[in-house]
C-alpha positions as CSV (number, residue, x, y, z in Angstrom):
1,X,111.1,49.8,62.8
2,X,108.6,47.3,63.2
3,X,109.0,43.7,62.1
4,X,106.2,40.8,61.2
5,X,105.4,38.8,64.5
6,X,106.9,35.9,65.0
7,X,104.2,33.5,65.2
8,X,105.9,30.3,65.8
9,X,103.7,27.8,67.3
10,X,104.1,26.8,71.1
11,X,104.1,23.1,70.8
12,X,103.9,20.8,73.2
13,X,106.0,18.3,72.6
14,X,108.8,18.3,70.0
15,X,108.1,18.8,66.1
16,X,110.0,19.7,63.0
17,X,110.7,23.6,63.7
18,X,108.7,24.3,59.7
19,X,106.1,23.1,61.3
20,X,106.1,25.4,64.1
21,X,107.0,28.2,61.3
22,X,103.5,27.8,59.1
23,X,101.2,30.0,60.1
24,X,98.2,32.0,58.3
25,X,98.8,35.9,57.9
26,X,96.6,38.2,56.5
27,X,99.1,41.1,56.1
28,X,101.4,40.3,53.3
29,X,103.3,43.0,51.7
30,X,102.4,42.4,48.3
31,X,106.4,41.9,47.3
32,X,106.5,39.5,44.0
33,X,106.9,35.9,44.5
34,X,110.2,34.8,42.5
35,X,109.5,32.3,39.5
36,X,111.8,29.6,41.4
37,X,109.9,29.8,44.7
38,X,106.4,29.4,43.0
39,X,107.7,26.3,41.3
40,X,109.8,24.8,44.3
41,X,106.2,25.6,45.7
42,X,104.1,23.8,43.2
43,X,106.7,20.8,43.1
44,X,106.2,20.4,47.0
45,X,102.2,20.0,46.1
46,X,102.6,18.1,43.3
47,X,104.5,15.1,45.2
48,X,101.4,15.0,48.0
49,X,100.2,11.5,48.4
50,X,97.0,10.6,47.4
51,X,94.2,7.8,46.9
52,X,95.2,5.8,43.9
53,X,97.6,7.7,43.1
54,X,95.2,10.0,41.5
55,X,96.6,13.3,42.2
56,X,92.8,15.1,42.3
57,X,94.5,18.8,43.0
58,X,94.3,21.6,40.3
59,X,95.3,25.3,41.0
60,X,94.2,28.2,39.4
61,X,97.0,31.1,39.6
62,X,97.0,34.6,39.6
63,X,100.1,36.9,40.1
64,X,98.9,40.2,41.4
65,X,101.3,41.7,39.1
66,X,101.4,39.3,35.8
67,X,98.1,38.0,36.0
68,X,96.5,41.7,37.4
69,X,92.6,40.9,35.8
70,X,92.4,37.3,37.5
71,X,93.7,38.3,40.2
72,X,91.0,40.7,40.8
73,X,88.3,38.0,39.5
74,X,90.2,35.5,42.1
75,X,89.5,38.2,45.2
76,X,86.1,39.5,43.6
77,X,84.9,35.9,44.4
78,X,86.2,35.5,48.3
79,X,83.9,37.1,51.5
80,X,84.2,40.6,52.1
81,X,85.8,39.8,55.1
82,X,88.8,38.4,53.1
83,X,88.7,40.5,50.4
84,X,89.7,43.5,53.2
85,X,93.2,42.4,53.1
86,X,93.9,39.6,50.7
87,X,93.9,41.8,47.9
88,X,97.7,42.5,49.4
89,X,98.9,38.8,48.6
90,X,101.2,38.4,46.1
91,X,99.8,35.7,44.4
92,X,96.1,34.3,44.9
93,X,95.1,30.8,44.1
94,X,91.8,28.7,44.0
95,X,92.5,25.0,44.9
96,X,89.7,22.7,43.0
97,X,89.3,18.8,43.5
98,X,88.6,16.8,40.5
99,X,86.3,14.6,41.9
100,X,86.1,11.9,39.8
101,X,88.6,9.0,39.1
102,X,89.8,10.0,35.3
103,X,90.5,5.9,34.8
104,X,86.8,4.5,35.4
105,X,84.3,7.8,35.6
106,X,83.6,6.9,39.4
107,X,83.2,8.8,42.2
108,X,86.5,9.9,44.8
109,X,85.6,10.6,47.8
110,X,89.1,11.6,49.1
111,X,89.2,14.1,46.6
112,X,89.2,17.2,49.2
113,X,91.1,14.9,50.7
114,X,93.8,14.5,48.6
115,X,93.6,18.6,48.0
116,X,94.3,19.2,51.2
117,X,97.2,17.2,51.9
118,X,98.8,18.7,49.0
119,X,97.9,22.5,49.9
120,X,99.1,21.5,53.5
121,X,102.7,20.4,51.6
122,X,102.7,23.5,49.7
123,X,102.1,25.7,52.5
124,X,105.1,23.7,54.6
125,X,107.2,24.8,51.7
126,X,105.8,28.0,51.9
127,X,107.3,28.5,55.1
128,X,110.6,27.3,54.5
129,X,111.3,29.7,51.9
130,X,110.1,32.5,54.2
131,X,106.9,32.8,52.9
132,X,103.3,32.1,54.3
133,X,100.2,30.8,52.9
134,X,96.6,31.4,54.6
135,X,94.0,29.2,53.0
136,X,90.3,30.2,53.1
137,X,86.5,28.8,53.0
138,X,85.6,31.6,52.9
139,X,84.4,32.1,49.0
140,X,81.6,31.9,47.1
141,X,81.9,28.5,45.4
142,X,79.3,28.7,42.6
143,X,80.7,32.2,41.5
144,X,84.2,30.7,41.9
145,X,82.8,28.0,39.1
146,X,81.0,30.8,37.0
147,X,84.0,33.1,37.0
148,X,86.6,30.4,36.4
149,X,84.8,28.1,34.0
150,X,85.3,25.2,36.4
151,X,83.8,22.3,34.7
152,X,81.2,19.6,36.0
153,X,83.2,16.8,38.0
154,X,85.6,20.0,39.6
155,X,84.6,21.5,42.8
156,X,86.3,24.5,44.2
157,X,87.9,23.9,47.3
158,X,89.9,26.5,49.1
159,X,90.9,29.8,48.3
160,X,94.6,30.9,48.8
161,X,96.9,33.4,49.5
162,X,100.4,33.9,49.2
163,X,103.3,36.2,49.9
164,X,105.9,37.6,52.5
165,X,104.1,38.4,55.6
166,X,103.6,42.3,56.1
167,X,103.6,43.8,59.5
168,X,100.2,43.6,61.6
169,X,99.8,47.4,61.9
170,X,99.1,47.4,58.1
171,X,95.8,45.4,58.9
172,X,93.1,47.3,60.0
173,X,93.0,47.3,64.0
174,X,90.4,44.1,65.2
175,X,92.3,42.6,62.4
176,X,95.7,43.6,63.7
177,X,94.7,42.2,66.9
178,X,94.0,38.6,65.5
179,X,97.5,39.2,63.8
180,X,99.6,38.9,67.0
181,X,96.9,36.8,69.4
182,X,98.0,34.2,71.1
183,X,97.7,30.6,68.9
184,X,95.6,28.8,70.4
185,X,94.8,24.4,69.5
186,X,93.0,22.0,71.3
187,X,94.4,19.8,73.4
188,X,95.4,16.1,71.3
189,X,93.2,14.7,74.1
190,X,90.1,16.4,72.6
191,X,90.6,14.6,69.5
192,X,93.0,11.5,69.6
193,X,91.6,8.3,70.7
194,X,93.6,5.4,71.7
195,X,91.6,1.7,71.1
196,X,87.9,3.4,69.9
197,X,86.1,6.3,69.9
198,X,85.9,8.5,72.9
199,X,84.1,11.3,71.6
């Protein structure tokens, strides 16, 4: 019987092993997400730093099985090419930055910031509880807003989903490949600079 790949990351020099262990599936198997682990989950976002302490993250939830009809509003608003399997999460979620400070009216710019240091947290405690998150772009923002009644000073982020990771062979085949590829990151040199800009 076939099992989900194990998709541990190939680090190069030592890091926490739930780091390793976070990865992004698309094949989940669709198996409900216990009450406990979706709040341990929320609980790991909600203690994220951020700017001013200004905590900019908001989530929109929708249980596949409890909250069926926004659920399928949540996957009627991602691309095509996520809606093929996303619509097997257990849970799907729309991160949106409030992107104003609520104390003084004026602007944040580490909003997104902020957003995604706290999905990043969330999807670290994903993992430890033998889950995975993948997080998406790819959405359509202004129907995201429309659908969702996100108001002005709110912008929708990322798209989510959640779950137990399925088995690769569920996916449909170029899919299925990605599934089990190799993972790949550029090398720390590309991107690190020590004393000034090397890029």
């Amino acid at each position: 019987m076939s099992t989900p790949p194990d998709r541990e990351a190939p680090a190069e020099h030592p890091i926490e092993a739930l780091l390793r262990r976070r990865w992004s599936p698309r094949s989940f198997t669709g198996a409900p997400v216990e009450d406990a682990a979706l709040a341990s989950l929320l609980e790991a976002a909600r203690w994220a730093a951020s700017s001013s302490n200004q905590q900019p993250w908001h989530l929109i939830i929708a249980r596949r099985e409890r909250e069926p009809e926004a659920f399928a509003r949540l996957l009627g608003v991602l691309a095509s090419g996520n809606q093929a399997w996303a619509g097997n999460a257990s849970v799907l979620m729309l991160a949106v930055a409030r992107m104003v400070n609520p104390v003084n009216g004026n602007p944040n710019r580490h909003a997104f910031y902020d957003t995604g240091a706290a999905m990043a947290q969330m999807a670290l405690q994903a993992a430890a509880l033998g889950m995975q998150m993948h997080q998406m772009g790819g959405f359509d923002t202004a129907r995201a807003r429309e659908v969702f009644a996100i108001p002005e000073g709110y912008e929708p982020a990322a798209a989510i989903a959640l779950g137990p990771v399925g088995l690769a062979e569920a996916l449909p085949e170029a899919l299925a490949a990605r599934e089990v590829a190799p993972r790949q990151r550029r090398p720390v040199g590309e991107w690190a600079f020590f004393g000034g800009w090397q890029g």
